[in-house]
C-alpha positions in Angstrom: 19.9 7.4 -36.7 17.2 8.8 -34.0 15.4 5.5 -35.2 17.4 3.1 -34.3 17.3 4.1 -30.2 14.4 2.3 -28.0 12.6 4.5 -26.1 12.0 4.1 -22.1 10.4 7.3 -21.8 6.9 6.0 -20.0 9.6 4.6 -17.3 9.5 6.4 -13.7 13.8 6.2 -14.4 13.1 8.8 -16.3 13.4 11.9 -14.3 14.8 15.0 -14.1 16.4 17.2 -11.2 14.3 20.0 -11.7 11.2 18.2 -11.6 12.0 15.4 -8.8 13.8 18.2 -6.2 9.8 19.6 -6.4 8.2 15.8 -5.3 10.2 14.9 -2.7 7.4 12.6 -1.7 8.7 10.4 -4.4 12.4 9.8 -2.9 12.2 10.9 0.5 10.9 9.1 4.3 11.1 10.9 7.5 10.9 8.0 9.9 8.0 7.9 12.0 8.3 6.9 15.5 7.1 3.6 15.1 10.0 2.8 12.6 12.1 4.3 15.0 11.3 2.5 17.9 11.9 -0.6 15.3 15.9 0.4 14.8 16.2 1.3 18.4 15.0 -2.7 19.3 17.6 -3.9 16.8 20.1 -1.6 18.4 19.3 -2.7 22.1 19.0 -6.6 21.0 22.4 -6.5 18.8 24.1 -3.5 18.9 26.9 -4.3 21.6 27.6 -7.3 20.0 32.0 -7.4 19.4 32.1 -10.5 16.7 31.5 -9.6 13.3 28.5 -7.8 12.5 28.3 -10.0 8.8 27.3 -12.4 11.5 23.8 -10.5 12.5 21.6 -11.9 9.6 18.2 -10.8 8.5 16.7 -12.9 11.1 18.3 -11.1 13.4 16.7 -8.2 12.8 12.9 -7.8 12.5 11.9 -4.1 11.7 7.5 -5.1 12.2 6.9 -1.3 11.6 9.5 -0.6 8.9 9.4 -3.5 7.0 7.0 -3.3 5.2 8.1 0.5 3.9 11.5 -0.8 3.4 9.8 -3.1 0.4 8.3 0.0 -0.8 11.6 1.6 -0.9 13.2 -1.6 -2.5 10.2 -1.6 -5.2 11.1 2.3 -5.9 15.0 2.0 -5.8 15.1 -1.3 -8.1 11.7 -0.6 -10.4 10.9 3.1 -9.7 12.6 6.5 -9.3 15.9 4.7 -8.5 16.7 6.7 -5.7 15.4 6.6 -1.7 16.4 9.5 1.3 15.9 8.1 4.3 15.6 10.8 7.0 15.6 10.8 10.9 17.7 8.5 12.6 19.2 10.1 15.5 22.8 9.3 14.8 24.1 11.2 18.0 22.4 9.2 20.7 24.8 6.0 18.8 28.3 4.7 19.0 29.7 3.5 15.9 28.6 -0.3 16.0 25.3 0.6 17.1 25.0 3.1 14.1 26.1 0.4 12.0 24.0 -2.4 13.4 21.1 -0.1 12.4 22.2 0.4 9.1 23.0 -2.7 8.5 19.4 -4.2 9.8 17.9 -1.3 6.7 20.3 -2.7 4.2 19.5 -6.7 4.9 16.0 -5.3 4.2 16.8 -4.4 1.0 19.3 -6.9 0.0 22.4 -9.1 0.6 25.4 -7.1 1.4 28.5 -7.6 -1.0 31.8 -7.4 -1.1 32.9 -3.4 -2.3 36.9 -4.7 -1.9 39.9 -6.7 -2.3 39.9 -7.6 1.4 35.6 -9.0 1.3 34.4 -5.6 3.1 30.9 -5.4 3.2 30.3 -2.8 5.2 32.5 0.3 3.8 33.9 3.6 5.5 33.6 6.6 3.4 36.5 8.6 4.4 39.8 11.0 3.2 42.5 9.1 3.8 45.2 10.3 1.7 45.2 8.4 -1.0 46.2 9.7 -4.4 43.2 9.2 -7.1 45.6 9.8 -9.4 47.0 6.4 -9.2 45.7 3.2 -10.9 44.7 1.6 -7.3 43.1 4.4 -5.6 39.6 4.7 -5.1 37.6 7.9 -4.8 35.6 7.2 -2.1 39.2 7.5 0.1 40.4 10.7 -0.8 38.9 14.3 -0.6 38.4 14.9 -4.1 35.4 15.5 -6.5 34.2 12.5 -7.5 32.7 13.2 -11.3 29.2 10.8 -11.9 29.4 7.5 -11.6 28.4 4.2 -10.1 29.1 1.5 -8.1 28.8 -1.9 -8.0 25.8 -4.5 -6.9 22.3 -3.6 -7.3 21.9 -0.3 -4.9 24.6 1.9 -3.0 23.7 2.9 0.3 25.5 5.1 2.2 25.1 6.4 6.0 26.3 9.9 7.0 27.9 9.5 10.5 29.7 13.1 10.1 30.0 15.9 7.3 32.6 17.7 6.3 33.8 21.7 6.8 32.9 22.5 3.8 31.8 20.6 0.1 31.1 16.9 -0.3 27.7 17.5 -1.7 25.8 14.9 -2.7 24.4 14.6 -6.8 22.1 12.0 -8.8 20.9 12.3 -11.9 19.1 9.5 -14.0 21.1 7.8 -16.1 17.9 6.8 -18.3 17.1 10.6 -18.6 20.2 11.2 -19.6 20.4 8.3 -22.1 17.3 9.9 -23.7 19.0 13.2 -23.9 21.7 12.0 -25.6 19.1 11.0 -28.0 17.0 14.0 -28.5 20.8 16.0 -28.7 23.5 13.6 -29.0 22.8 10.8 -30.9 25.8 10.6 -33.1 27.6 10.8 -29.5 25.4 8.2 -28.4 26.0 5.6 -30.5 29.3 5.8 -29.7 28.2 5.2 -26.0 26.7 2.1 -26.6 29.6 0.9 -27.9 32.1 -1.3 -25.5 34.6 1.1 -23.2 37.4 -1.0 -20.9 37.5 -0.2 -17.4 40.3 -0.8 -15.4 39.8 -3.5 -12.2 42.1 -0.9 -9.7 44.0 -4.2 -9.2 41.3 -5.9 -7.7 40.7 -9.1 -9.8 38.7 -11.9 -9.1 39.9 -16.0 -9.6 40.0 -16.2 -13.8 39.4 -12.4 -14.5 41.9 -10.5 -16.6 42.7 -6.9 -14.8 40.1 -4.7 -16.8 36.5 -5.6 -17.8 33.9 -4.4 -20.8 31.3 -2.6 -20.9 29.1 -0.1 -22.9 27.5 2.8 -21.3 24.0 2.2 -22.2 22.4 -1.1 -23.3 19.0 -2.0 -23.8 18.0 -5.0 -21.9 14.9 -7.0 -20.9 12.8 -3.9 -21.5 14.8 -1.2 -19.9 17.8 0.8 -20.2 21.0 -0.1 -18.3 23.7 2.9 -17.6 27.0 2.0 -16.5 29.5 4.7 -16.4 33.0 5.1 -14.2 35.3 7.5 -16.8 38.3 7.1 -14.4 38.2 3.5 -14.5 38.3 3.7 -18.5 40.9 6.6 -18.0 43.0 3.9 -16.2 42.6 1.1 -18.1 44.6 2.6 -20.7 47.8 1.6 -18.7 47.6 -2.0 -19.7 48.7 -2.6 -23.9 46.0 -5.2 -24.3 43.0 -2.6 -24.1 42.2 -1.1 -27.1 43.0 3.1 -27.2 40.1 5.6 -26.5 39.5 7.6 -29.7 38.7 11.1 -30.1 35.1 10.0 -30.8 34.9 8.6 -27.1 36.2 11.6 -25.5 33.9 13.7 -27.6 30.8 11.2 -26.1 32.2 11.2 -22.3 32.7 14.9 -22.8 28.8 15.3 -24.0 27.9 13.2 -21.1 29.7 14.5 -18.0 28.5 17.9 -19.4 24.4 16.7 -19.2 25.1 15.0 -15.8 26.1 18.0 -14.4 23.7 20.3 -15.5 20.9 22.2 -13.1 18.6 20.3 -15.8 19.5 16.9 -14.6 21.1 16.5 -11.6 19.7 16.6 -8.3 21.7 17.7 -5.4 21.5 16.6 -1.7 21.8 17.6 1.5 22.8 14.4 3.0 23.1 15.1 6.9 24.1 13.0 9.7 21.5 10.3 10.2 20.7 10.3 6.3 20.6 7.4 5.1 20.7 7.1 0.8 20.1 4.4 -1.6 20.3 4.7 -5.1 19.8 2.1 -8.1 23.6 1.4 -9.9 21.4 -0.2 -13.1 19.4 3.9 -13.5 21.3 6.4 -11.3 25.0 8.4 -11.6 25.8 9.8 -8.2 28.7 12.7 -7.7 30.1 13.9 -4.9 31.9 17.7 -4.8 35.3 18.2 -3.4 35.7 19.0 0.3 37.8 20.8 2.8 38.0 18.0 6.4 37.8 19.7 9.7 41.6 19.4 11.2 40.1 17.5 14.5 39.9 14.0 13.5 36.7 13.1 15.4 35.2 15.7 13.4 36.1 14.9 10.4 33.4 13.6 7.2 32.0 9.8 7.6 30.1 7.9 6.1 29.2 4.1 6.4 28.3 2.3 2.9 26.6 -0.9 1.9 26.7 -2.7 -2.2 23.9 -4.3 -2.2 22.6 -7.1 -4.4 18.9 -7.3 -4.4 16.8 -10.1 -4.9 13.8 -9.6 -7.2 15.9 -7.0 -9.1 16.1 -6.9 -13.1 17.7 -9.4 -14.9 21.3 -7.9 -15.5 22.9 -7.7 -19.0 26.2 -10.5 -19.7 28.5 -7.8 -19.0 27.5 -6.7 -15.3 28.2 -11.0 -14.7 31.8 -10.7 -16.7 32.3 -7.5 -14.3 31.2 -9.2 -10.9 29.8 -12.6 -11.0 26.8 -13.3 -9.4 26.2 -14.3 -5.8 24.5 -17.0 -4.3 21.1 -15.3 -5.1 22.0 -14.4 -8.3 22.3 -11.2 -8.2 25.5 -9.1 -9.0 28.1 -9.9 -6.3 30.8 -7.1 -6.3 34.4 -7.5 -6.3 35.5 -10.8 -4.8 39.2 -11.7 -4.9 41.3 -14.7 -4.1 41.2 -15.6 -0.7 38.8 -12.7 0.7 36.2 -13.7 3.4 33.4 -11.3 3.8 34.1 -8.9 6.5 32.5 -5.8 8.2 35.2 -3.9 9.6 34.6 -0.9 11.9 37.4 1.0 11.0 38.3 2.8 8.6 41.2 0.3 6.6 42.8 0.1 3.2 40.7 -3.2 1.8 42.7 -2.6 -1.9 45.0 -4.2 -3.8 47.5 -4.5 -0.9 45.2 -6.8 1.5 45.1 -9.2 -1.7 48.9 -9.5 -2.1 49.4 -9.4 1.8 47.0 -12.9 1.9 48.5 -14.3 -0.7 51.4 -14.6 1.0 50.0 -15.6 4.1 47.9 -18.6 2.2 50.9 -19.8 0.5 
C-alpha cells in the first residue's frame, strides 16, 4: 500500500512544529520602520474614509517599502512554508477603520479579498457572539469555543489581532503536507481512506446552482503537490441531509488518526498572536486551531480579530473540487462563498453575515 502514495517530501510544506518554532526567520517579519512609515501613509491618505472600504483598491494603496517583502511573503505563504507572522504594527495608536485600512492595504498585497459569508463580507470580525456551534449554521469563528484544525476558504486566511482574550484562544498550525506524509509512514491504511471523498455541509450558505453540501477528499495529489482540505464539523453536519452518504466507522477511525497527529507537540506549532499581529496561512498546506477561551466581562475588552479570505493570483492550480466548493473569481482563483444576491461588503462591525442575511434579501429582492 505504502507504494501507492506520492511523495512531496523535498517540499518546504513539509514541516514540523518542533523544527519551524526553532527558525522563526522562516515565518516571522518584525516590521521595520520603513514599512511602517508605509502603513502609516496609507492610514493618513485613506483611513478616515466612511464609504466602504471594498472601495480602497490596490491602487490606492502603495506600500514602496513593504511591497516588495509582501511578494516575498506571498511567494512563502502560497509556494513555501505556508505560513507568515507579521509583527509590529502598533495597533493602539489606531481606531478601528484605520486598523482595518492597514490590514486591508497588506491583504490587497497579497491577493483579492473574497467573500467568507452569506451576506458578501470580505472583511471578517473574529468574535464570541453567542452563537451555538452546535447547530448546522453556526460558525466557529463566532463563538468562544475550541476550534479543532481546520481551514478556511480562498487561497490564504489572514487574520488581525485588534484585542485578545482573558484567557485561551491560542493560536495552532500544523502542515497539512507533513501530516499527509505521516499518515503515510504510520497510517496508511487510514490514509487511503482519507483520500477518499467526505461531504461537508454548506452551513446553509449555498451559492446560485449548488446543492447544500459539497465533496471533497482530504488529501489529493495535484499538479505536483499535495492538497489538504479538512473541516470535520462540516462533515459532522452534513450528515443531517438523507442524500449524503453515512460516515463509516473506517472514517471516524481516519479523522480520529488525524486530529490525534494535528495536535501533537510533534506537529503543531503554537502562536502567540498579539495585538498588532498580523497571520497568514496557506488553506491548500496548513490546518490552523484555535483553543477555547474565557472573554473579559467589559465589552471593549473583549477578543478581536479582523480577517481577510484571500484568493491569490499566481497561486497553484486548484483541484476540480475546490471550483465545485467555491467557484472561481474573476482572477481565477478560488472565490469563497457567494450566495444569491450578496454584494461584496466590508463591514465594521461585528454582524451575523449567515444564513439569515440570505433569506432576509431574498425577500427584499422579490
Amino acid at each position: 500500500m505504502l507504494d501507492s502514495f506520492h511523495r512531496f517530501d523535498a517540499s518546504p510544506a513539509n514541516w514540523k512544529g518542533s523544527d519551524l518554532a526553532k527558525a522563526p526567520d522562516r515565518w516571522m517579519h518584525d516590521l521595520s520602520a520603513a514599512e511602517l512609515g508605509d502603513l502609516e501613509a496609507v492610514i493618513a491618505a485613506e483611513g478616515d474614509r466612511t464609504d466602504d472600504l471594498t472601495n480602497v483598491t490596490a491602487s490606492d494603496l502603495p506600500l514602496p517599502h513593504l511591497a516588495p517583502k509582501l511578494k516575498e511573503i506571498k511567494a512563502n505563504v502560497l509556494d513555501g512554508v505556508g505560513l507568515s507572522l507579521i509583527r509590529g504594527f502598533p495597533i493602539d495608536r489606531y481606531n478601528l477603520r484605520q486598523a482595518a485600512t492597514a490590514f486591508w492595504a497588506v491583504g490587497l498585497h497579497l491577493g483579492d479579498a473574497v467573500s467568507q459569508n452569506a451576506a458578501g463580507h470580505a472583511l471578517g470580525h473574529v468574535r464570541d457572539l453567542g452563537f451555538d456551534y452546535s447547530q448546522p449554521s453556526s460558525r466557529g469563528y463566532q463563538t468562544a469555543e475550541r476550534l479543532p484544525y481546520h481551514c478556511d476558504a480562498g487561497d490564504v486566511v489572514g487574520l488581525l489581532s485588534i484585542k485578545t482574550s482573558k484567557t485561551g484562544g491560542l493560536s495552532s498550525a500544523v502542515s497539512s503536507t507533513a501530516l499527509y506524509h505521516a499518515m503515510i509512514e504510520r497510517h496508511p491504511e487510514h490514509l487511503a481512506v482519507l483520500m477518499q471523498l467526505t461531504y461537508r455541509d454548506r452551513r446553509d450558505e449555498i451559492p446560485e446552482g449548488r446543492r447544500p453540501w459539497y465533496p471533497m477528499p482530504v488529501f489529493q495529489a495535484h499538479e505536483g503537490r499535495i492538497f489538504g482540505h479538512y473541516v470535520r464539523s462540516a462533515i459532522r453536519k452534513a450528515q443531517r441531509f438523507d442524500d449524503v452518504p453515512r460516515v463509516t466507522p473506517e472514517q471516524e477511525a481516519a479523522f480520529d488518526a488525524l486530529d490525534a497527529l494535528a495536535g501533537s507537540e510533534e506537529f503543531r506549532l503554537d502562536m502567540e498572536f498579539e495585538p498588532g499581529d498580523m497571520q497568514f496561512v496557506c488553506n491548500h498546506t496548513i490546518l490552523h486551531s484555535r483553543t477555547k477561551y474565557e472573554d473579559w466581562p467589559d465589552l471593549e475588552r473583549r477578543r478581536h480579530l479582523l480577517r481577510l479570505w484571500l484568493g491569490c493570483p499566481g497561486g497553484p492550480d486548484v483541484p476540480a473540487s475546490h471550483i465545485e466548493q467555491q467557484g472561481l473569481n474573476p482572477a481565477g482563483r478560488p472565490a469563497g462563498i457567494h450566495c444569491p444576491g450578496a454584494a461584496l461588503n466590508a463591514p465594521l462591525e461585528a454582524v451575523d453575515g449567515g444564513p439569515g442575511e440570505t433569506t432576509k434579501r431574498q425577500k427584499q429582492n422579490a
